[in-house]
N, CA, C and O atoms as a Tinker XYZ file with bonds, in Angstrom:
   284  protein
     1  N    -34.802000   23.526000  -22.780000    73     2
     2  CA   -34.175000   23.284000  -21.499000    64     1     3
     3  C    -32.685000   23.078000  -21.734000    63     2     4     5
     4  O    -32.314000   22.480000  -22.743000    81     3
     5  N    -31.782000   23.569000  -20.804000    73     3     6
     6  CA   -30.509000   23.871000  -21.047000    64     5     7
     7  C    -30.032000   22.443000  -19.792000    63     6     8     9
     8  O    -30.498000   22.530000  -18.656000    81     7
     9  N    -29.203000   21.349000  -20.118000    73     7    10
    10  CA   -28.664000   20.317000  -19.601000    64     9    11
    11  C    -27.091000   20.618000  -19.003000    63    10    12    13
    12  O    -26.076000   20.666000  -19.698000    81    11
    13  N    -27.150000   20.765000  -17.847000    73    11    14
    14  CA   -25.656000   20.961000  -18.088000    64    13    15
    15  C    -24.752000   19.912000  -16.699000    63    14    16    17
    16  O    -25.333000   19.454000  -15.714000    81    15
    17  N    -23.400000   19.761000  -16.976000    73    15    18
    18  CA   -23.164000   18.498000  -15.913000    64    17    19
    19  C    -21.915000   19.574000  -15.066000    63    18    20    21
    20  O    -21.110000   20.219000  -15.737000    81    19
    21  N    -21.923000   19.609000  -14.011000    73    19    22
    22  CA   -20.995000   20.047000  -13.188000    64    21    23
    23  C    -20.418000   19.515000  -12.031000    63    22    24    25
    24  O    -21.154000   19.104000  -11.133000    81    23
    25  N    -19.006000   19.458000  -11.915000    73    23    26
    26  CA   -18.386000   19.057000  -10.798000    64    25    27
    27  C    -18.296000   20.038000   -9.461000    63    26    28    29
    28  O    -18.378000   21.256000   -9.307000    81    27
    29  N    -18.105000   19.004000   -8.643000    73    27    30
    30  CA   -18.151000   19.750000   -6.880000    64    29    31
    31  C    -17.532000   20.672000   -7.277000    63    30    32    33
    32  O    -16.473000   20.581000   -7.900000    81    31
    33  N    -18.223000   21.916000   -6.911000    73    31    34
    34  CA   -17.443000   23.222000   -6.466000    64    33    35
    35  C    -18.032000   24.250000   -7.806000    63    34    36    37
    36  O    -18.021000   25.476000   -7.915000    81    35
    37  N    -18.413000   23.431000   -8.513000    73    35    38
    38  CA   -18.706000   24.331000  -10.135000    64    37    39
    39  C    -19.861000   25.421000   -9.925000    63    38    40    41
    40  O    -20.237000   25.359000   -8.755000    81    39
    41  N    -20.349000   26.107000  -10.434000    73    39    42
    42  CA   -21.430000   27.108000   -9.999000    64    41    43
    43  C    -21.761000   27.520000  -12.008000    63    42    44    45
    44  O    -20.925000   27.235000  -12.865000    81    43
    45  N    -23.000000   28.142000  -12.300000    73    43    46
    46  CA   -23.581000   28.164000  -12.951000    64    45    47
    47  C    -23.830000   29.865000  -12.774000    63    46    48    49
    48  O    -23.442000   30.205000  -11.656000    81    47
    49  N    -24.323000   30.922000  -13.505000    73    47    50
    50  CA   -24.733000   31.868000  -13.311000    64    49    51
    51  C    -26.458000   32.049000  -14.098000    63    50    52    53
    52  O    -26.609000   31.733000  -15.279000    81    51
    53  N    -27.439000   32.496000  -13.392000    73    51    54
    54  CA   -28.527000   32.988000  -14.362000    64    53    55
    55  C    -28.647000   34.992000  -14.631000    63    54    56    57
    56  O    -28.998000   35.599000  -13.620000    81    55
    57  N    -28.459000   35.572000  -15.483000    73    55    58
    58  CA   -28.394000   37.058000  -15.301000    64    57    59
    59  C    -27.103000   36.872000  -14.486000    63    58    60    61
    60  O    -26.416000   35.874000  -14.264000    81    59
    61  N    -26.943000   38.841000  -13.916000    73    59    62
    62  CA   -26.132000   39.128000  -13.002000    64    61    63
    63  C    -25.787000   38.883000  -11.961000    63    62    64    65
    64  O    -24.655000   38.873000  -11.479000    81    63
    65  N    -27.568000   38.479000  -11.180000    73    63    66
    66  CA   -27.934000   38.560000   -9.800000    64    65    67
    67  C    -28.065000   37.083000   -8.964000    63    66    68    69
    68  O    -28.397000   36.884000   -7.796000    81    67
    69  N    -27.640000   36.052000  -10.115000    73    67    70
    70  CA   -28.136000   34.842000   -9.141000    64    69    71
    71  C    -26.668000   33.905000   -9.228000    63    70    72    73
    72  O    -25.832000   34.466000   -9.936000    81    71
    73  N    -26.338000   32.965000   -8.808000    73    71    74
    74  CA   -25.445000   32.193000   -9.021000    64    73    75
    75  C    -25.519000   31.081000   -8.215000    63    74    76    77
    76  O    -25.395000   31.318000   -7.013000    81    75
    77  N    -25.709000   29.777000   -8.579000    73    75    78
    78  CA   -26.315000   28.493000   -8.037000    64    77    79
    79  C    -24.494000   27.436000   -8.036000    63    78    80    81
    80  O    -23.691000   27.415000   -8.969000    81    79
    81  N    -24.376000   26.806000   -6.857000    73    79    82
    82  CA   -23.074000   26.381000   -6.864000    64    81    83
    83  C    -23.541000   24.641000   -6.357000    63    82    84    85
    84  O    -24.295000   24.422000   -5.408000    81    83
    85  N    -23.077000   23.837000   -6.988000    73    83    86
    86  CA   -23.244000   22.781000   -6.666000    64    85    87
    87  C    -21.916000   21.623000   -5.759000    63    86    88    89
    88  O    -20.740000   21.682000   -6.119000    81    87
    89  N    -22.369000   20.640000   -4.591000    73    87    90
    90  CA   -21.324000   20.320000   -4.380000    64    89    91
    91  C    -21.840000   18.595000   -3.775000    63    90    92    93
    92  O    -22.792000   18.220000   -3.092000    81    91
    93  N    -20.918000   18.016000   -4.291000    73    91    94
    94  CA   -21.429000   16.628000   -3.823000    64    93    95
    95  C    -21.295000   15.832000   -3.036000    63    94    96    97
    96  O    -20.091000   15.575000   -3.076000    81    95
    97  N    -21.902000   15.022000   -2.046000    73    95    98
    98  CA   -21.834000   14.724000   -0.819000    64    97    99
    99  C    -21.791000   13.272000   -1.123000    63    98   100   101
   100  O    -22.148000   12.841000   -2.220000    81    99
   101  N    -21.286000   12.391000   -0.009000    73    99   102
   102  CA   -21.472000   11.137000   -0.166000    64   101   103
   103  C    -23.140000   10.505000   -0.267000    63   102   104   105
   104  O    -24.201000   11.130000   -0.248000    81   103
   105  N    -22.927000    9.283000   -0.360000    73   103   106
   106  CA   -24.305000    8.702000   -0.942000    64   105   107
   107  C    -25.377000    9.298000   -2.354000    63   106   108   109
   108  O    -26.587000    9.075000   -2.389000    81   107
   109  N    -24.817000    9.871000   -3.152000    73   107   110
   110  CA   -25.643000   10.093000   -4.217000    64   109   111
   111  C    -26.396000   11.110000   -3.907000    63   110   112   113
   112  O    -27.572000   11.159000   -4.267000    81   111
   113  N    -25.690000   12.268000   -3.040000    73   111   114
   114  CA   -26.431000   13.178000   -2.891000    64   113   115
   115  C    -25.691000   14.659000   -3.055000    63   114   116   117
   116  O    -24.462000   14.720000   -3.058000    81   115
   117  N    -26.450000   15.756000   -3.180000    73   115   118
   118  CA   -25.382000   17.001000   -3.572000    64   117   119
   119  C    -26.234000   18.233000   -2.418000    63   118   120   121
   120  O    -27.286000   18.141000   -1.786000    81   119
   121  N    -25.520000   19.009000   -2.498000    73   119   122
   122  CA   -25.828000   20.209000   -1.911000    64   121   123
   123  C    -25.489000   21.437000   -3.139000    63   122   124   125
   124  O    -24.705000   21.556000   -4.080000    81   123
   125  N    -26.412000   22.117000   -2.603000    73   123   126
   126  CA   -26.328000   23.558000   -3.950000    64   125   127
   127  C    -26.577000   24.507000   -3.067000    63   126   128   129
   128  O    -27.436000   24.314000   -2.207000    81   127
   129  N    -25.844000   25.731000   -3.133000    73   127   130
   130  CA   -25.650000   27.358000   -2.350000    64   129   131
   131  C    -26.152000   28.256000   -3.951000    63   130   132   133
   132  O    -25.798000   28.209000   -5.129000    81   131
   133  N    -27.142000   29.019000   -3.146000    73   131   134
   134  CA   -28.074000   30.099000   -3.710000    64   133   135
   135  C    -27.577000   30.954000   -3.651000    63   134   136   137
   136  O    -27.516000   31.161000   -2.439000    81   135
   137  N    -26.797000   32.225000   -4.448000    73   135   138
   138  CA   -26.987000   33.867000   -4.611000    64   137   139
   139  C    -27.714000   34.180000   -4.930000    63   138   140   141
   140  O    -27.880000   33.801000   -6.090000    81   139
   141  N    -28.774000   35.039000   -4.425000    73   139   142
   142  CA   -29.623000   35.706000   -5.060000    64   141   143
   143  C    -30.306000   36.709000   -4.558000    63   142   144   145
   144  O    -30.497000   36.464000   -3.366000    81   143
   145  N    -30.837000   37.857000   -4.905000    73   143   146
   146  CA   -31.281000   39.016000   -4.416000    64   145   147
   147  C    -31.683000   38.072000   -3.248000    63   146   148   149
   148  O    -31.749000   36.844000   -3.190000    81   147
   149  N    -31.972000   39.214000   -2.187000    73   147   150
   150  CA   -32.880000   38.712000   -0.770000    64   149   151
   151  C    -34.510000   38.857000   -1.332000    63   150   152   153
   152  O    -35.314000   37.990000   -0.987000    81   151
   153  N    -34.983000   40.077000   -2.276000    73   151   154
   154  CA   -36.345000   39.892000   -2.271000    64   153   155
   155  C    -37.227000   39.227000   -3.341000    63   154   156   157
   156  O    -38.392000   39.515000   -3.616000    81   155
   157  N    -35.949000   37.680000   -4.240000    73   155   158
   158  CA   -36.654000   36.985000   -4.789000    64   157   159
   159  C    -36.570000   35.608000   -3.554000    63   158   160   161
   160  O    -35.776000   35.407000   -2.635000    81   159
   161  N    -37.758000   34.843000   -4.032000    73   159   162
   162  CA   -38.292000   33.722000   -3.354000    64   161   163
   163  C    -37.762000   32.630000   -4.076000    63   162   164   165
   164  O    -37.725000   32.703000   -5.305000    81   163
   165  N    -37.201000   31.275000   -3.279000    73   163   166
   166  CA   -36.355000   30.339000   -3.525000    64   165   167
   167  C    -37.258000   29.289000   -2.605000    63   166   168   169
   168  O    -37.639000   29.363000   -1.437000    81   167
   169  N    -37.422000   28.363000   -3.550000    73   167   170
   170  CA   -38.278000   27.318000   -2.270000    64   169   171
   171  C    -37.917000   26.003000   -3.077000    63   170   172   173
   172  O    -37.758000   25.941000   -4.296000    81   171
   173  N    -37.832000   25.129000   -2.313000    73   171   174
   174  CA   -37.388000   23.581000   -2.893000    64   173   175
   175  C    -38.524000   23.507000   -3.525000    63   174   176   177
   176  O    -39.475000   24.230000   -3.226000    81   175
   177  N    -38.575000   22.258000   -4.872000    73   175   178
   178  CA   -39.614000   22.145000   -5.757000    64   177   179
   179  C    -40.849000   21.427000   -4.709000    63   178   180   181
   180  O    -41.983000   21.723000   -5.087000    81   179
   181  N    -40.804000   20.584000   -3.526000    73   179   182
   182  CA   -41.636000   20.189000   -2.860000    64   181   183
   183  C    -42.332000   20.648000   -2.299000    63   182   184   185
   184  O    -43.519000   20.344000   -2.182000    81   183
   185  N    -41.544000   21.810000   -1.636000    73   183   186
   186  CA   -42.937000   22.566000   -0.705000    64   185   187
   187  C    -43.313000   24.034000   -1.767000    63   186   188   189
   188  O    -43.697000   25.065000   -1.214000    81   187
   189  N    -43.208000   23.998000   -2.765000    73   187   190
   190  CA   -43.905000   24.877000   -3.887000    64   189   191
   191  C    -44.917000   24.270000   -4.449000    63   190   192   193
   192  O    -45.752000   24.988000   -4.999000    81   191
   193  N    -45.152000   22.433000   -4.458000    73   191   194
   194  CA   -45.954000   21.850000   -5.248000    64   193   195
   195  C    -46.780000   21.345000   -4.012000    63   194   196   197
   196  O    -47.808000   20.702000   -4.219000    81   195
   197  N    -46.447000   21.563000   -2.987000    73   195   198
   198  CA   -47.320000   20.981000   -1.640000    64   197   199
   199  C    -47.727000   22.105000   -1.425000    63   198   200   201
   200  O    -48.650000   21.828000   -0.658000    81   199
   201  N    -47.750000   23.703000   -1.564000    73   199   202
   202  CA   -48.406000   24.701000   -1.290000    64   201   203
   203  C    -49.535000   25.061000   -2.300000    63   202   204   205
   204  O    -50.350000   25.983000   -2.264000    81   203
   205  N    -49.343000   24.043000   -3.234000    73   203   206
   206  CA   -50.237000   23.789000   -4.361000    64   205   207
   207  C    -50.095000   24.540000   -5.871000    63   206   208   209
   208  O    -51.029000   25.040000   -6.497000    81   207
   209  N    -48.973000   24.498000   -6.200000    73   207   210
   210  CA   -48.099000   25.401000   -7.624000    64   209   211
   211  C    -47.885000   24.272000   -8.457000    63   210   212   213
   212  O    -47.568000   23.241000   -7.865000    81   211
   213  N    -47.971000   24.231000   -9.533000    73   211   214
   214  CA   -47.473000   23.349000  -10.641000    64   213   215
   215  C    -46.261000   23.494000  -10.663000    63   214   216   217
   216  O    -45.558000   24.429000  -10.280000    81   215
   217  N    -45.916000   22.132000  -11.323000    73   215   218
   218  CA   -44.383000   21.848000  -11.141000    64   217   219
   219  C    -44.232000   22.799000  -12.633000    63   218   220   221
   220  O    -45.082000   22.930000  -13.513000    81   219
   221  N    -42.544000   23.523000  -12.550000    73   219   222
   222  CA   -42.509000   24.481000  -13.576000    64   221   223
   223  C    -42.590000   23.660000  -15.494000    63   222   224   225
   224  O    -41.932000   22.667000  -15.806000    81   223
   225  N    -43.231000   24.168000  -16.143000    73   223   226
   226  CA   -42.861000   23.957000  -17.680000    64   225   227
   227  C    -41.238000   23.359000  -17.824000    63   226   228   229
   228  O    -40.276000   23.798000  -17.193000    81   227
   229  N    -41.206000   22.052000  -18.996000    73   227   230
   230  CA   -40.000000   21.781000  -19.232000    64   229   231
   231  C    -38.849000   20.708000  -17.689000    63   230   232   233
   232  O    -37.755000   20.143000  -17.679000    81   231
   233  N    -39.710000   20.902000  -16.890000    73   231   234
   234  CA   -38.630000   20.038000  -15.897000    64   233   235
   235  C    -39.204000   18.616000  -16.574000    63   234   236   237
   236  O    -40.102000   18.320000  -17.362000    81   235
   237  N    -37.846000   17.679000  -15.577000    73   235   238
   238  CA   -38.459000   16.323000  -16.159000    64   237   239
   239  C    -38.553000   15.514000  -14.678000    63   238   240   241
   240  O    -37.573000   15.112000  -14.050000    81   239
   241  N    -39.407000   15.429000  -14.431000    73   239   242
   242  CA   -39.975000   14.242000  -13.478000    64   241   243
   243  C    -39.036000   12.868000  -13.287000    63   242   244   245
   244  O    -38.973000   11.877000  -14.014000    81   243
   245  N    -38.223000   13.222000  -11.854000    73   243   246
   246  CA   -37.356000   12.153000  -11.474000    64   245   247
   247  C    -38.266000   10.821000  -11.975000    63   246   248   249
   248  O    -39.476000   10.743000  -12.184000    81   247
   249  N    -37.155000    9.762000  -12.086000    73   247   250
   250  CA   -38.381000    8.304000  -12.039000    64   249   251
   251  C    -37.573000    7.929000  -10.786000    63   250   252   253
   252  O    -36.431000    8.186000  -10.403000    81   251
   253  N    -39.059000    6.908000  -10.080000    73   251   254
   254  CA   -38.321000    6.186000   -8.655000    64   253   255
   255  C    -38.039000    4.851000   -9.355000    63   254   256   257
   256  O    -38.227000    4.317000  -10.448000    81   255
   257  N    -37.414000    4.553000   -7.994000    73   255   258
   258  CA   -36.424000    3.430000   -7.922000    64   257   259
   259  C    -37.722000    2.290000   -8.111000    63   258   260   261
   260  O    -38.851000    2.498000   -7.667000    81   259
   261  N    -37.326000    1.080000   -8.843000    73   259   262
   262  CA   -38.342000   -0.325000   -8.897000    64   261   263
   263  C    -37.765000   -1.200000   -9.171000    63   262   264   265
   264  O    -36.548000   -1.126000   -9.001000    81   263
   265  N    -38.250000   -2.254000   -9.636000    73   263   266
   266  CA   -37.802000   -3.634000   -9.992000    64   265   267
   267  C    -37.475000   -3.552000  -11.117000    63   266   268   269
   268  O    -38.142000   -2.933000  -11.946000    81   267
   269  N    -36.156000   -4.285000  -11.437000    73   267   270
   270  CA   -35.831000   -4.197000  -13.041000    64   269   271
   271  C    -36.107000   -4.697000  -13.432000    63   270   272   273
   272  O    -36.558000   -5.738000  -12.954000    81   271
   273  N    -36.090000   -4.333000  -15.052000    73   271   274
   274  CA   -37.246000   -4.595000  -16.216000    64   273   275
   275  C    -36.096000   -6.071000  -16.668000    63   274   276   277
   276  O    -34.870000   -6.138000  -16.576000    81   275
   277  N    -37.154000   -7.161000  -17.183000    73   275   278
   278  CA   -36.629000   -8.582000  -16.753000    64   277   279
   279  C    -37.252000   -8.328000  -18.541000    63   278   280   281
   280  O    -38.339000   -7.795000  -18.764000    81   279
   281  N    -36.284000   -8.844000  -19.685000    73   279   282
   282  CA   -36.578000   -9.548000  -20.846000    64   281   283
   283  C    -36.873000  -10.707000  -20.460000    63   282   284
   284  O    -37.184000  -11.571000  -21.280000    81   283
């Protein structure tokens, strides 16, 4: 798995045909703009795993928010 950190406005390329652009919004949140052919399929990881698909090989499973760990 390839890690990579990018600032608002930065974009990433996969191949020729795709190019993923990231941009960050207030509150800890970002927005990302998709290039990509029209006849590949792009679906948020939620409603791919609620249509019943395994989450892909190699991602890593956000952790939620809890109580901190108290020595």
């Amino acid at each position: 798995m390839l890690f990579l950190q990018l600032k608002s406005g930065e974009y990433l390329t996969i191949g020729d045909d795709i190019a993923i652009q990231v941009f960050q919004e207030t509150g800890g949140r970002i927005r990302v703009a998709v290039t990509a052919p029209r006849d590949m399929t792009i679906l948020r990881g939620e409603v791919r795993e609620r249509n019943g698909a395994d989450r892909p090989d190699g991602l890593i499973r956000p952790q939620k928010p809890g109580p901190a760990n108290q020595c």
